[in-house]
PQR file of N, CA, C, O and H, with PARSE charges and radii, in Angstrom:
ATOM      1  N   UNK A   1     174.322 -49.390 102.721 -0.4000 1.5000
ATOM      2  CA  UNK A   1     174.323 -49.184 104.155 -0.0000 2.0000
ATOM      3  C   UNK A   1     173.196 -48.214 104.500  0.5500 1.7000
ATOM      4  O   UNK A   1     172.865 -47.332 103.708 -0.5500 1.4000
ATOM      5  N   UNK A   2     172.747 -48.343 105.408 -0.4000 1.5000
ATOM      6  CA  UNK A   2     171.475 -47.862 105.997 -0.0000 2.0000
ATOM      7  C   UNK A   2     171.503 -46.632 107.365  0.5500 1.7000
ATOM      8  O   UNK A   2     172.437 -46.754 108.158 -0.5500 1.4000
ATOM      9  H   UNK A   2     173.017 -49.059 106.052  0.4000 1.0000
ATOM     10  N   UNK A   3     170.892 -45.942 107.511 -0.4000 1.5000
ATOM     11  CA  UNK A   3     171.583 -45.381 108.570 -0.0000 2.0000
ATOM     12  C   UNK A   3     169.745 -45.875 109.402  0.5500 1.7000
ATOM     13  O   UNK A   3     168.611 -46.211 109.059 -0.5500 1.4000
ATOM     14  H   UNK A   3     170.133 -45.843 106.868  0.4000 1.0000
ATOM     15  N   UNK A   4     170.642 -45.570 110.744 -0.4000 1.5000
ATOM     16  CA  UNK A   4     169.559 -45.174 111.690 -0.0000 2.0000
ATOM     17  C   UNK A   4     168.766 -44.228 112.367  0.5500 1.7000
ATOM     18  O   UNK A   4     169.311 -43.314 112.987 -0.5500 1.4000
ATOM     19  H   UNK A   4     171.563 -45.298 111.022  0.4000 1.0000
ATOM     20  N   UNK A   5     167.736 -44.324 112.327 -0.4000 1.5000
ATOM     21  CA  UNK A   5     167.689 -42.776 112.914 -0.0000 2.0000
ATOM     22  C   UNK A   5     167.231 -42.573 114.120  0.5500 1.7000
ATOM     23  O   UNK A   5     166.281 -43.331 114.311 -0.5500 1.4000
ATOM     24  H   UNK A   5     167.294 -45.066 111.824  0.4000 1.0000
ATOM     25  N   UNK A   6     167.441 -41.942 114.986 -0.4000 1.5000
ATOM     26  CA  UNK A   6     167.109 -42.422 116.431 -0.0000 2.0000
ATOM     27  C   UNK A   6     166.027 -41.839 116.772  0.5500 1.7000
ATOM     28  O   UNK A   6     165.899 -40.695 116.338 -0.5500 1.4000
ATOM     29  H   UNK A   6     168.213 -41.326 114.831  0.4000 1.0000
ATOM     30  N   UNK A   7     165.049 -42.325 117.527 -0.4000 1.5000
ATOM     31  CA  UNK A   7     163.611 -41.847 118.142 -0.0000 2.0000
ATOM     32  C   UNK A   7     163.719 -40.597 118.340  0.5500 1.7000
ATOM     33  O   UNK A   7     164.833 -40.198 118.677 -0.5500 1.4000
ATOM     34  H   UNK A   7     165.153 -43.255 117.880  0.4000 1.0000
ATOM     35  N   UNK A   8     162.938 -39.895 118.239 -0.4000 1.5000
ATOM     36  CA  UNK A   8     162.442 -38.589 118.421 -0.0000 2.0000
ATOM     37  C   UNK A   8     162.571 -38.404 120.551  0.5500 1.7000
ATOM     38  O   UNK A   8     162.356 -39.405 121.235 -0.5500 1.4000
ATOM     39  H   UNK A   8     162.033 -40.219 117.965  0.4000 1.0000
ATOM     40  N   UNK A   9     162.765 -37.664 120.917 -0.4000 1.5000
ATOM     41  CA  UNK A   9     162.334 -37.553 121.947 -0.0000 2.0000
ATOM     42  C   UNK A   9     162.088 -35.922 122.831  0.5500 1.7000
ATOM     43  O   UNK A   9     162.130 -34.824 122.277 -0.5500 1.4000
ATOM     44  H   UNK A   9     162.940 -36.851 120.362  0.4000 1.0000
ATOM     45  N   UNK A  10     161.880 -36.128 124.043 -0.4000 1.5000
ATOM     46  CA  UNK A  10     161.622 -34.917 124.836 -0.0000 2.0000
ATOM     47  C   UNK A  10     162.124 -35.075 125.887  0.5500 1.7000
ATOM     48  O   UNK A  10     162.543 -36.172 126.258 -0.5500 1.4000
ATOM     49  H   UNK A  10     161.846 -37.021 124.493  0.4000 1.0000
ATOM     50  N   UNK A  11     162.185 -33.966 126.606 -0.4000 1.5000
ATOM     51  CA  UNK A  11     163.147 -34.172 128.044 -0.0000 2.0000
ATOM     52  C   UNK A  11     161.752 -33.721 129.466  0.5500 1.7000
ATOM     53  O   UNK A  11     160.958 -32.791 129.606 -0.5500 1.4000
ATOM     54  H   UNK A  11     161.845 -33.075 126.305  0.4000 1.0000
ATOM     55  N   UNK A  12     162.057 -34.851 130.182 -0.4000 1.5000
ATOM     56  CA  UNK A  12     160.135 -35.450 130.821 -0.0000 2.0000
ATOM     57  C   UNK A  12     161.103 -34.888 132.154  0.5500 1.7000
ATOM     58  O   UNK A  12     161.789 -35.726 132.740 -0.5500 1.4000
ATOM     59  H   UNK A  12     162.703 -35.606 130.068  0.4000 1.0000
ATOM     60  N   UNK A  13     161.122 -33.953 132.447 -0.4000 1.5000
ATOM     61  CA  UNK A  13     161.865 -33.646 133.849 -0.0000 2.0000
ATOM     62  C   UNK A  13     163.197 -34.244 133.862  0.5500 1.7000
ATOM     63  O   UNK A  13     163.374 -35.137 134.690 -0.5500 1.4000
ATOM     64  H   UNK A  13     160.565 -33.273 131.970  0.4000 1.0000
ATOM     65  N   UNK A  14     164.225 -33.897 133.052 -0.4000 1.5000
ATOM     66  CA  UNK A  14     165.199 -33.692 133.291 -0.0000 2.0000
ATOM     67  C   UNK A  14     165.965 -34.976 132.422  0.5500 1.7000
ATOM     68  O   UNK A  14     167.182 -35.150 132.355 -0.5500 1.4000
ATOM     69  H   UNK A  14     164.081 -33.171 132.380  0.4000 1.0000
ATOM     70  N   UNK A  15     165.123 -35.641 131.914 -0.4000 1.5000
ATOM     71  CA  UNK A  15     165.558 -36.830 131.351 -0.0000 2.0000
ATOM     72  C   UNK A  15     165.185 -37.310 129.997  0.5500 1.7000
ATOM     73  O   UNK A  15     164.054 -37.737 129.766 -0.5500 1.4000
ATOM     74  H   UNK A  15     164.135 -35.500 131.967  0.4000 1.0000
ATOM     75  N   UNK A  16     166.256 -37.237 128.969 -0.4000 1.5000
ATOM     76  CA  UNK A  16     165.307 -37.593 127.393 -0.0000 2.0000
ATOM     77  C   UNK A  16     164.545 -38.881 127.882  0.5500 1.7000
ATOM     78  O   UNK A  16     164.866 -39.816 128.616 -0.5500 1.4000
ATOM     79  H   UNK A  16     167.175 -36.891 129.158  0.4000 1.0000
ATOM     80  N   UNK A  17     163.458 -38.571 127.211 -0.4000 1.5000
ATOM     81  CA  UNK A  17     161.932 -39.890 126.981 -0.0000 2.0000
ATOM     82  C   UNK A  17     161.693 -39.828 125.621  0.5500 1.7000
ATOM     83  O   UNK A  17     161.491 -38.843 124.910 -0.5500 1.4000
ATOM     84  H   UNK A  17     163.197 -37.812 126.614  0.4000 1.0000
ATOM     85  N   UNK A  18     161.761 -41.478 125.239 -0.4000 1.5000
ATOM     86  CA  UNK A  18     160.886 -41.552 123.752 -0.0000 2.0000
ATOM     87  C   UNK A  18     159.540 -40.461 123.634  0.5500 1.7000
ATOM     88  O   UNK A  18     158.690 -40.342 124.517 -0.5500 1.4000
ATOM     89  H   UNK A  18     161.924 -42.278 125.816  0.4000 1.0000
ATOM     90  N   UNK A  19     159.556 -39.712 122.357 -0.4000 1.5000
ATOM     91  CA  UNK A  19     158.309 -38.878 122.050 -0.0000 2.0000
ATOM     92  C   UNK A  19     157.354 -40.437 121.673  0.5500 1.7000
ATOM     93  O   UNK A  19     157.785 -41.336 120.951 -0.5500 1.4000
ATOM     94  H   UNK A  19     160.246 -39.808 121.639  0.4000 1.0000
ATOM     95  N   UNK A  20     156.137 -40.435 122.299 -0.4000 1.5000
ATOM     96  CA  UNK A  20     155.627 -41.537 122.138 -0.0000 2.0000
ATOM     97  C   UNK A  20     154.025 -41.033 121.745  0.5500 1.7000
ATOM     98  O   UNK A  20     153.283 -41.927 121.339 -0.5500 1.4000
ATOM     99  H   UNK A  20     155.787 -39.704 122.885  0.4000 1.0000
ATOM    100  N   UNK A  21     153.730 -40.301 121.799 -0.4000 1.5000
ATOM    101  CA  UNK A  21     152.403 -39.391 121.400 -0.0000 2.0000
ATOM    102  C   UNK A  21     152.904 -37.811 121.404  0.5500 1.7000
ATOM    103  O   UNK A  21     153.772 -37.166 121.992 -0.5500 1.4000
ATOM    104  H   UNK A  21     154.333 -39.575 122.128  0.4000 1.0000
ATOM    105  N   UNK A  22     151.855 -37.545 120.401 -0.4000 1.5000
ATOM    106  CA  UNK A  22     152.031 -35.966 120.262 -0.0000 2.0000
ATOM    107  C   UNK A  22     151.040 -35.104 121.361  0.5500 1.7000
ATOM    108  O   UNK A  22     151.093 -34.009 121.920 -0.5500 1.4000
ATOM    109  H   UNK A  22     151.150 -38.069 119.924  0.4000 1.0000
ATOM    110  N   UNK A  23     150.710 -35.516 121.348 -0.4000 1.5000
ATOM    111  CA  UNK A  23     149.747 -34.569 122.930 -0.0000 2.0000
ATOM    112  C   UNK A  23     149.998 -35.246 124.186  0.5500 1.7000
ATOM    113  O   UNK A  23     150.135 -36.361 124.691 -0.5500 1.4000
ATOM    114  H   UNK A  23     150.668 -36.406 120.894  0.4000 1.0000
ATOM    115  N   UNK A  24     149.984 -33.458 124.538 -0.4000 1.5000
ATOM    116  CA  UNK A  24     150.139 -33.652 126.312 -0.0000 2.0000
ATOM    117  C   UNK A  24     149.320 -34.626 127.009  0.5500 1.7000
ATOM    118  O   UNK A  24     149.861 -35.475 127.718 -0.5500 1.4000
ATOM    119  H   UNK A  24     149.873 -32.553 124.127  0.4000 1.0000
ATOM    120  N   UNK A  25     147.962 -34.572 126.857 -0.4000 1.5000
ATOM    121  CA  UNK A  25     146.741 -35.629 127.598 -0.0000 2.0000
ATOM    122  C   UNK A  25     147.180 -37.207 127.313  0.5500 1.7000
ATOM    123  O   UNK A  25     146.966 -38.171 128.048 -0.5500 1.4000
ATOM    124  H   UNK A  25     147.523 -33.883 126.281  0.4000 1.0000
ATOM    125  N   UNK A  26     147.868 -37.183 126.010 -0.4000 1.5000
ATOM    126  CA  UNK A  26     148.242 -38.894 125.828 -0.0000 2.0000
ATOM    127  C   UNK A  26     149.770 -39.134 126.667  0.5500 1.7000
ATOM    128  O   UNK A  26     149.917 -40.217 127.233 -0.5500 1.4000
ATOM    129  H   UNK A  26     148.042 -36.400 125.413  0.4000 1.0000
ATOM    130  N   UNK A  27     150.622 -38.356 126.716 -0.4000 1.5000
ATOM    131  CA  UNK A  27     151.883 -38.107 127.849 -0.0000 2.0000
ATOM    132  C   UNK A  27     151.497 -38.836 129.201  0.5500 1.7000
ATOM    133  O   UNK A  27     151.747 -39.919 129.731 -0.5500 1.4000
ATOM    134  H   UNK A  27     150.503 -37.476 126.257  0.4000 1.0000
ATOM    135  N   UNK A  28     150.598 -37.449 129.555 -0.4000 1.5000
ATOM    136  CA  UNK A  28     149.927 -37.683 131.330 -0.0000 2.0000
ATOM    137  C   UNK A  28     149.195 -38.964 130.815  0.5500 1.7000
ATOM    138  O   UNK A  28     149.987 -39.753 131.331 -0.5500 1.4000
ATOM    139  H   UNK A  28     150.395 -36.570 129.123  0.4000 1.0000
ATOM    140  N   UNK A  29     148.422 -39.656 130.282 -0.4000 1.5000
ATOM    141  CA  UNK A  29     147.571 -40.743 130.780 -0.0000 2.0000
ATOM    142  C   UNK A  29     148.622 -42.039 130.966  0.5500 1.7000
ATOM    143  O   UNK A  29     148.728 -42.826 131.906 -0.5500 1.4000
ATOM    144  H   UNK A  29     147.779 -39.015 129.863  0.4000 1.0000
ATOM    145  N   UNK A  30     149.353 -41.951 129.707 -0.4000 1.5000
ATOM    146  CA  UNK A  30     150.646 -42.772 130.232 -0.0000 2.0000
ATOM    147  C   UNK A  30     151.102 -43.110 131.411  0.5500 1.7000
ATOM    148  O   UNK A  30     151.473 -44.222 131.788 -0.5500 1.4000
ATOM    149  H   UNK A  30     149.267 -41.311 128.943  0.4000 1.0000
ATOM    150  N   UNK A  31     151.054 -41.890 132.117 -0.4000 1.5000
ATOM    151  CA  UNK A  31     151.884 -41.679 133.189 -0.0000 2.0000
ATOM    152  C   UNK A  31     150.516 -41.925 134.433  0.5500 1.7000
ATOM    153  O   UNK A  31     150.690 -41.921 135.652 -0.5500 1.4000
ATOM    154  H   UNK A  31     150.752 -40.987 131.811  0.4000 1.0000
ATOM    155  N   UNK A  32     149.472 -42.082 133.878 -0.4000 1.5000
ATOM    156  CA  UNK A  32     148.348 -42.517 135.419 -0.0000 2.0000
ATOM    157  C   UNK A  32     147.989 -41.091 135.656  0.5500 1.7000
ATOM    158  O   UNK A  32     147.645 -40.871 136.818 -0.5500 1.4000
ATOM    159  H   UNK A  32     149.330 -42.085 132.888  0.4000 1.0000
ATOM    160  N   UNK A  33     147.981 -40.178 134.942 -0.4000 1.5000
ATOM    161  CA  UNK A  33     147.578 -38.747 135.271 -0.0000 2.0000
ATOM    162  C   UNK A  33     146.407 -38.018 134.039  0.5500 1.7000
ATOM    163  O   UNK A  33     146.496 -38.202 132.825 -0.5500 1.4000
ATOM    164  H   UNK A  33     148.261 -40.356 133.999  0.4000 1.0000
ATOM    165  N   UNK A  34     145.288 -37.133 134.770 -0.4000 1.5000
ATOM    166  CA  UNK A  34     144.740 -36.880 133.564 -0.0000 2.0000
ATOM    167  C   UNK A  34     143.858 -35.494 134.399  0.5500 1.7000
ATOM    168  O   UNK A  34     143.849 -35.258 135.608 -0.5500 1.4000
ATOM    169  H   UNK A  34     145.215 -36.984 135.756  0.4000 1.0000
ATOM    170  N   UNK A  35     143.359 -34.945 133.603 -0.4000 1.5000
ATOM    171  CA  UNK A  35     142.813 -33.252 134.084 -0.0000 2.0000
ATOM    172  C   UNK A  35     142.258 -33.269 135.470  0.5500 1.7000
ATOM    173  O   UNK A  35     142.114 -32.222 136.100 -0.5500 1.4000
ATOM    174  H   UNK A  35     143.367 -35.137 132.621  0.4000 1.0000
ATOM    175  N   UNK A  36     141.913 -34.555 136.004 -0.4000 1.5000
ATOM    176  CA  UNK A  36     140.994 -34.527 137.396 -0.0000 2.0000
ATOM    177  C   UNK A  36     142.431 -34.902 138.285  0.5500 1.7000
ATOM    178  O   UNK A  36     142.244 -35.173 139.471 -0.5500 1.4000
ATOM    179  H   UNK A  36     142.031 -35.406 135.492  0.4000 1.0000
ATOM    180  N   UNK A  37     143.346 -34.920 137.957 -0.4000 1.5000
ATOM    181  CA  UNK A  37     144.584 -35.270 139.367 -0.0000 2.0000
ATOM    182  C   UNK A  37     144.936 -34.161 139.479  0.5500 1.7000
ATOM    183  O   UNK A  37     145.302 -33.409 138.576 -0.5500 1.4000
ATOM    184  H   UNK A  37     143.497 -34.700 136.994  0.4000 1.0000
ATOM    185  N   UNK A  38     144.843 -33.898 140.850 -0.4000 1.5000
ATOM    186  CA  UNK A  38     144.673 -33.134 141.446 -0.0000 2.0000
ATOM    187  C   UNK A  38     146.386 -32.599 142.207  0.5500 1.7000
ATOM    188  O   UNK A  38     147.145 -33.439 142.692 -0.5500 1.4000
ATOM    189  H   UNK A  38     144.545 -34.509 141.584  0.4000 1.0000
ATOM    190  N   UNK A  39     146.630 -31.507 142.176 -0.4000 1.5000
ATOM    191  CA  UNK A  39     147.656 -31.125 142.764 -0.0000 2.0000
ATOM    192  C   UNK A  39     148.820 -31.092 141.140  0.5500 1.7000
ATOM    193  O   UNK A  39     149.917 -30.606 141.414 -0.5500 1.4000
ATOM    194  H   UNK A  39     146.015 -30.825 141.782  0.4000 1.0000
ATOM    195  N   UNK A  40     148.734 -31.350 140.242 -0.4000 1.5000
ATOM    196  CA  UNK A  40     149.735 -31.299 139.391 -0.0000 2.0000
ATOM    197  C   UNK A  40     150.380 -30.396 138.751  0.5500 1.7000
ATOM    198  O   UNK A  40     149.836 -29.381 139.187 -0.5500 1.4000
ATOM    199  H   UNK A  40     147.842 -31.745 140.020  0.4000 1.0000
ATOM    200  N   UNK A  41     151.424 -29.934 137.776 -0.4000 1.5000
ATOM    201  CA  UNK A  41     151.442 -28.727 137.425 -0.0000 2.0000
ATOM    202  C   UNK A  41     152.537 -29.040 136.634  0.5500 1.7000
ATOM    203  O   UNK A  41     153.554 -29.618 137.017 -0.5500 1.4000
ATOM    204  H   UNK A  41     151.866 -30.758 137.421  0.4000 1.0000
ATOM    205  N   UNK A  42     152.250 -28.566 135.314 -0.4000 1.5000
ATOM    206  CA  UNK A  42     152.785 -28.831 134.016 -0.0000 2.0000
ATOM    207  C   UNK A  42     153.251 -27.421 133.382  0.5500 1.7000
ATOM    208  O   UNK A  42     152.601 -26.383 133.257 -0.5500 1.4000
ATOM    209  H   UNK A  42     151.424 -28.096 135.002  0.4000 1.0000
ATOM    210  N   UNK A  43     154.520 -27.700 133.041 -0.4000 1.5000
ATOM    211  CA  UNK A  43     155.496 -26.632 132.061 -0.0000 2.0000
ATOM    212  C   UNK A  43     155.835 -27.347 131.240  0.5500 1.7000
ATOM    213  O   UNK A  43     156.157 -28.518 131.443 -0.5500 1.4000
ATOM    214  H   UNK A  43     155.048 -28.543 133.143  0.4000 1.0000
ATOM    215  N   UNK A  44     155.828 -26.690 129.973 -0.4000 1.5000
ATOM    216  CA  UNK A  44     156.018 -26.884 128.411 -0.0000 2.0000
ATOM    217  C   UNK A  44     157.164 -25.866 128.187  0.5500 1.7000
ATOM    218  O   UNK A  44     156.846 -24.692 128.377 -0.5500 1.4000
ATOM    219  H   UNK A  44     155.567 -25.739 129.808  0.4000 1.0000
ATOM    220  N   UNK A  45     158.762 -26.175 127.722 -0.4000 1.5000
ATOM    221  CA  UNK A  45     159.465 -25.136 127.452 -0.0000 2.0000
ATOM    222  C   UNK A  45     159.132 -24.301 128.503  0.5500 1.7000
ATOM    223  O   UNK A  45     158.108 -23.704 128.169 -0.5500 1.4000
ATOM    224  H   UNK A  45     159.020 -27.129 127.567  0.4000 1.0000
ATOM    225  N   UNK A  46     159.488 -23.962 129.611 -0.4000 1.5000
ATOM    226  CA  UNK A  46     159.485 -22.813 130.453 -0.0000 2.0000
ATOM    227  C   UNK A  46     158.225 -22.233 130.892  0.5500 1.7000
ATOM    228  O   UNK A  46     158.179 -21.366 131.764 -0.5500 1.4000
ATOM    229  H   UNK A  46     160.319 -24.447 129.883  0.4000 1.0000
ATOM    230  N   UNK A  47     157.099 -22.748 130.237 -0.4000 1.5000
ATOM    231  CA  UNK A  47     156.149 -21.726 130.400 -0.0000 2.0000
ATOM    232  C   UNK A  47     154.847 -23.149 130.536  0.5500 1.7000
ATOM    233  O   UNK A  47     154.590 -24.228 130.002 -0.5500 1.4000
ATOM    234  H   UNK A  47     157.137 -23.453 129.528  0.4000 1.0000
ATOM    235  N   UNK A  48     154.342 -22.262 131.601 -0.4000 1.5000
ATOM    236  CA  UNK A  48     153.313 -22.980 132.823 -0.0000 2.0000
ATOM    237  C   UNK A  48     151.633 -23.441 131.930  0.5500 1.7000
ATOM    238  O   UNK A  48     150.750 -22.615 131.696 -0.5500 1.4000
ATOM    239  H   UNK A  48     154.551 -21.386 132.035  0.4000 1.0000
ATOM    240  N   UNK A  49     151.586 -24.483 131.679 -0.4000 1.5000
ATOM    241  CA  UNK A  49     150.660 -25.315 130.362 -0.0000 2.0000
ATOM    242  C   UNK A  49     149.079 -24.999 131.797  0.5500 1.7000
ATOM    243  O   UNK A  49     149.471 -25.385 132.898 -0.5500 1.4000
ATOM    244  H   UNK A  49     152.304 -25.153 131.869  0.4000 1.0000
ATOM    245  N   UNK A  50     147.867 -24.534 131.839 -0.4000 1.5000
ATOM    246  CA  UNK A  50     146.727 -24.638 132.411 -0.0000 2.0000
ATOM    247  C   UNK A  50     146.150 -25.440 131.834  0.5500 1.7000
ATOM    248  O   UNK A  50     146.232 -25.680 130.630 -0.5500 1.4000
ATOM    249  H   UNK A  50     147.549 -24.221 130.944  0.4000 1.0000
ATOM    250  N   UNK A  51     145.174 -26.205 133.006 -0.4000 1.5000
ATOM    251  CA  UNK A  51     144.749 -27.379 133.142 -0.0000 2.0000
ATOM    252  C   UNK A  51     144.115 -27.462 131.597  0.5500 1.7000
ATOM    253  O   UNK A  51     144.271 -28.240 130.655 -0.5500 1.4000
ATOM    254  H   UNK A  51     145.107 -26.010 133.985  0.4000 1.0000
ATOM    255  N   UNK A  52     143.238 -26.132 131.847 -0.4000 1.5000
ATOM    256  CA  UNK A  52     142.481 -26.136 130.799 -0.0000 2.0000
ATOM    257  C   UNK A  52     142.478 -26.246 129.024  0.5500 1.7000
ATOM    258  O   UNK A  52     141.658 -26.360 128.112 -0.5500 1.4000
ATOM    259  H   UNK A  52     143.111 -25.501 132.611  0.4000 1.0000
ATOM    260  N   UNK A  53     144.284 -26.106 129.258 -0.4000 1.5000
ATOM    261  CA  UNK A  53     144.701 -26.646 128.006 -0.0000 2.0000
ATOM    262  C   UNK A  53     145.296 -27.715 127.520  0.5500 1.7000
ATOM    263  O   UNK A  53     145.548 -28.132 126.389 -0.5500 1.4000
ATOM    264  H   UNK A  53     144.950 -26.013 129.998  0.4000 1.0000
ATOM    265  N   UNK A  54     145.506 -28.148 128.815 -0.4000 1.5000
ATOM    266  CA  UNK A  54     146.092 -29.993 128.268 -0.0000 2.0000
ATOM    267  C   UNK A  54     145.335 -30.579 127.366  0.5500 1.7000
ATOM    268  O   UNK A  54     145.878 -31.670 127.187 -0.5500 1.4000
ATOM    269  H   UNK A  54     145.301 -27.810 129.734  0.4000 1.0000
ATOM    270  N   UNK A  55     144.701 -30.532 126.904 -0.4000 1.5000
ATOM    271  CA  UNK A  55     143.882 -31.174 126.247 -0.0000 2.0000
ATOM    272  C   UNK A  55     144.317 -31.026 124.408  0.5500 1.7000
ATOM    273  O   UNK A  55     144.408 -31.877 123.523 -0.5500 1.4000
ATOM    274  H   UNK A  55     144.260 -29.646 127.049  0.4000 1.0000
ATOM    275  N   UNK A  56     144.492 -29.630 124.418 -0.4000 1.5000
ATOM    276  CA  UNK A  56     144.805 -28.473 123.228 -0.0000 2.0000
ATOM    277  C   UNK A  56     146.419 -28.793 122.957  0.5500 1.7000
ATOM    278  O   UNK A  56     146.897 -28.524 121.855 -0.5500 1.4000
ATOM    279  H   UNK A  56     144.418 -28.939 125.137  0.4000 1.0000
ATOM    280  N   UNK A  57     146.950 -29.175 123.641 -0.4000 1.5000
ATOM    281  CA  UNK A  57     148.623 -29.058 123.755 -0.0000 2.0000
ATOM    282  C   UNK A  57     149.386 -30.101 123.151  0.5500 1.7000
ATOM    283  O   UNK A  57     149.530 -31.241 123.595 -0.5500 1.4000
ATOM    284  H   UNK A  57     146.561 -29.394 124.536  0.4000 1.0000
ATOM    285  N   UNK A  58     149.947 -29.539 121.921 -0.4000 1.5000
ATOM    286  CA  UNK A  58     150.928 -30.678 121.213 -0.0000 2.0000
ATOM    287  C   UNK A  58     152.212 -30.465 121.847  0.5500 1.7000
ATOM    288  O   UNK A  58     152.636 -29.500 122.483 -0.5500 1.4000
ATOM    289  H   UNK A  58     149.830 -28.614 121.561  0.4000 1.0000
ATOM    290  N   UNK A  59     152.857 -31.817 121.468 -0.4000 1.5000
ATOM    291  CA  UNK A  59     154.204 -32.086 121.945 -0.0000 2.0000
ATOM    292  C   UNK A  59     154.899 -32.389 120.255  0.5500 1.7000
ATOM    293  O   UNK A  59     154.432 -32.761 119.179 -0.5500 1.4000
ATOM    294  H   UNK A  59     152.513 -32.601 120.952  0.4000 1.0000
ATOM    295  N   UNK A  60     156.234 -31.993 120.761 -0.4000 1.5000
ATOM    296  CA  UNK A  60     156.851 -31.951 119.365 -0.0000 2.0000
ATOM    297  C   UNK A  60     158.668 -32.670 120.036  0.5500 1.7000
ATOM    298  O   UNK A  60     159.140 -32.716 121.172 -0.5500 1.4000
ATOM    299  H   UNK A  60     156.614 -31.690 121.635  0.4000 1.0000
ATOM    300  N   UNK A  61     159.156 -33.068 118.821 -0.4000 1.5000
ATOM    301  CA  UNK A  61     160.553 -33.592 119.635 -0.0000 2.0000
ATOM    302  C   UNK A  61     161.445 -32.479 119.896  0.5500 1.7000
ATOM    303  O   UNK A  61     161.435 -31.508 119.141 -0.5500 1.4000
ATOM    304  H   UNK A  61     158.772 -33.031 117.899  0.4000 1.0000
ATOM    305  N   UNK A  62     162.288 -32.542 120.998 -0.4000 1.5000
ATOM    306  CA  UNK A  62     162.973 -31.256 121.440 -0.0000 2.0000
ATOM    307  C   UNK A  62     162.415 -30.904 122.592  0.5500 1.7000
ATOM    308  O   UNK A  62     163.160 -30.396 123.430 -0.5500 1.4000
ATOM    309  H   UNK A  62     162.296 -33.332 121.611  0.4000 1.0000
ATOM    310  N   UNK A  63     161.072 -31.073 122.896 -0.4000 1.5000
ATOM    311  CA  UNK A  63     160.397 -29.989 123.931 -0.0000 2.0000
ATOM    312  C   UNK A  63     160.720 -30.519 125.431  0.5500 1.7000
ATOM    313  O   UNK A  63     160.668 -31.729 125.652 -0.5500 1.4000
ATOM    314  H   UNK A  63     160.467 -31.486 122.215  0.4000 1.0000
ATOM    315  N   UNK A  64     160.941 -29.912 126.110 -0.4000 1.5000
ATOM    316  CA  UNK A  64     161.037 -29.397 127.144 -0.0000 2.0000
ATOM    317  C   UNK A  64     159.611 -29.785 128.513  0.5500 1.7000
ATOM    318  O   UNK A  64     158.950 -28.884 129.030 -0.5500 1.4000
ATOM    319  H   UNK A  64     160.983 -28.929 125.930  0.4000 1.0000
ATOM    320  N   UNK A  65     159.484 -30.842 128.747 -0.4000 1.5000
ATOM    321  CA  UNK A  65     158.585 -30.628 129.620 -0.0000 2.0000
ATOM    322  C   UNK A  65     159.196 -31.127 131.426  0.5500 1.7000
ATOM    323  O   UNK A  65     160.095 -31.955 131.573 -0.5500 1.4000
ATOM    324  H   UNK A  65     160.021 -31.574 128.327  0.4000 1.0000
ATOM    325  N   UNK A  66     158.519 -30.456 132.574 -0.4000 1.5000
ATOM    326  CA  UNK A  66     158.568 -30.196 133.779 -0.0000 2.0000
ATOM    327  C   UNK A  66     157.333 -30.534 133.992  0.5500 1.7000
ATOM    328  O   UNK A  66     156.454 -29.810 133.526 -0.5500 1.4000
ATOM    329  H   UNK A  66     157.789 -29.783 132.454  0.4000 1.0000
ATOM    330  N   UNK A  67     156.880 -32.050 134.959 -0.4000 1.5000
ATOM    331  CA  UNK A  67     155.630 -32.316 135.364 -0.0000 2.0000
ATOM    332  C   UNK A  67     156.396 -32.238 137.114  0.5500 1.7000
ATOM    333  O   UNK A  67     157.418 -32.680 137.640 -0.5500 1.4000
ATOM    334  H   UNK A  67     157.594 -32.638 135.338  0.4000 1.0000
ATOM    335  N   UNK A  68     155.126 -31.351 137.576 -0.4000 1.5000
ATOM    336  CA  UNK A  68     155.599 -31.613 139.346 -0.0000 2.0000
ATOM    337  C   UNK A  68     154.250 -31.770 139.729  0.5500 1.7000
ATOM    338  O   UNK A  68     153.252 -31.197 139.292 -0.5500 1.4000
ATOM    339  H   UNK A  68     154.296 -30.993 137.148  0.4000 1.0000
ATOM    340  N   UNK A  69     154.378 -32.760 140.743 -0.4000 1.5000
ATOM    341  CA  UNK A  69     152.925 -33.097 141.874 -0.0000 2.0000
ATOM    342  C   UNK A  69     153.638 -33.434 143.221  0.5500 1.7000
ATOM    343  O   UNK A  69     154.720 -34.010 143.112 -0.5500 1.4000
ATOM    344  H   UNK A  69     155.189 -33.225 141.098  0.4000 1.0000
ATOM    345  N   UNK A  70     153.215 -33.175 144.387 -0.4000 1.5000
ATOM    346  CA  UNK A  70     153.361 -33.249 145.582 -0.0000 2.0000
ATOM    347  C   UNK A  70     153.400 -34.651 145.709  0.5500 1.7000
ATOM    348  O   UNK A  70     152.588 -35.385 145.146 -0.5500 1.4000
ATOM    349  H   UNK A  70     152.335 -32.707 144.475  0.4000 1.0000
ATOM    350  N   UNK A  71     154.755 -35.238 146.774 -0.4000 1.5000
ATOM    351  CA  UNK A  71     154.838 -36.245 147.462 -0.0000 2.0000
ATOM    352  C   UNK A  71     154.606 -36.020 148.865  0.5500 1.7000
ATOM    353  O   UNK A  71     154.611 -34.992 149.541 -0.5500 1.4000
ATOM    354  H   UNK A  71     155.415 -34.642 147.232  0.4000 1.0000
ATOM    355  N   UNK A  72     154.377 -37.385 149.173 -0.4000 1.5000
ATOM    356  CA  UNK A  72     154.075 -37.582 150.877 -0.0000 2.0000
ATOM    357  C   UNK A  72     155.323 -37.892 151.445  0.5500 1.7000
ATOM    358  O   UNK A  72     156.273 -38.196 150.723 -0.5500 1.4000
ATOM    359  H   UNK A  72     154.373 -38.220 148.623  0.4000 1.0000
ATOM    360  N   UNK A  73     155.382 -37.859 152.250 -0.4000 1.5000
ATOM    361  CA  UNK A  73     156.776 -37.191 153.278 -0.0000 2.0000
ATOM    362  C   UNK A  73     156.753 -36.813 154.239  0.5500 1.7000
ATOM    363  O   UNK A  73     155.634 -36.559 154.685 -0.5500 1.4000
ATOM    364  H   UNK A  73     154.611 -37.612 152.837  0.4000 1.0000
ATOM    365  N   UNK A  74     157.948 -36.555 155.114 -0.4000 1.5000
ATOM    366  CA  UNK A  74     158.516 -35.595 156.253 -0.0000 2.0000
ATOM    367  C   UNK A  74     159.336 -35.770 156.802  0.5500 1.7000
ATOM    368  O   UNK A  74     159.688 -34.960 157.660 -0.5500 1.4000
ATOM    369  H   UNK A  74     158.857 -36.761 154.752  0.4000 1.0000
TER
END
């Protein structure tokens, strides 16, 4: 008998997501987002990821991420 082991994942604002790449920049492009979108703002575990490091930023299973960007509305 075999066991299974279940996907790795991360919690993408509030919701486990398959870990599907280890870096942040491969996350956001997924998602239609990348250092030039403008208005975005990324937390890793609690603590506020700069633009300037998305790039630098591994993801690991367990982690914790909070992506917020402004909607249109009123």
């Amino acid at each position: 008998m075999s066991a299974t082991i279940p996907p790795a994942t991360i919690r993408l604002n509030g919701q486990d997501t398959p870990l599907t790449t280890a870096s942040l920049t491969g996350l956001l492009a997924g998602l239609g987002l990348d250092e030039a979108s403008r208005g975005v703002a990324v937390a890793l575990n609690g603590a506020v990821v700069p633009r300037r490091r998305w790039p630098d930023t591994a993801l690991a299973p367990g982690d914790v991420l909070d992506i917020v960007r402004p909607i249109q509305g009123g």
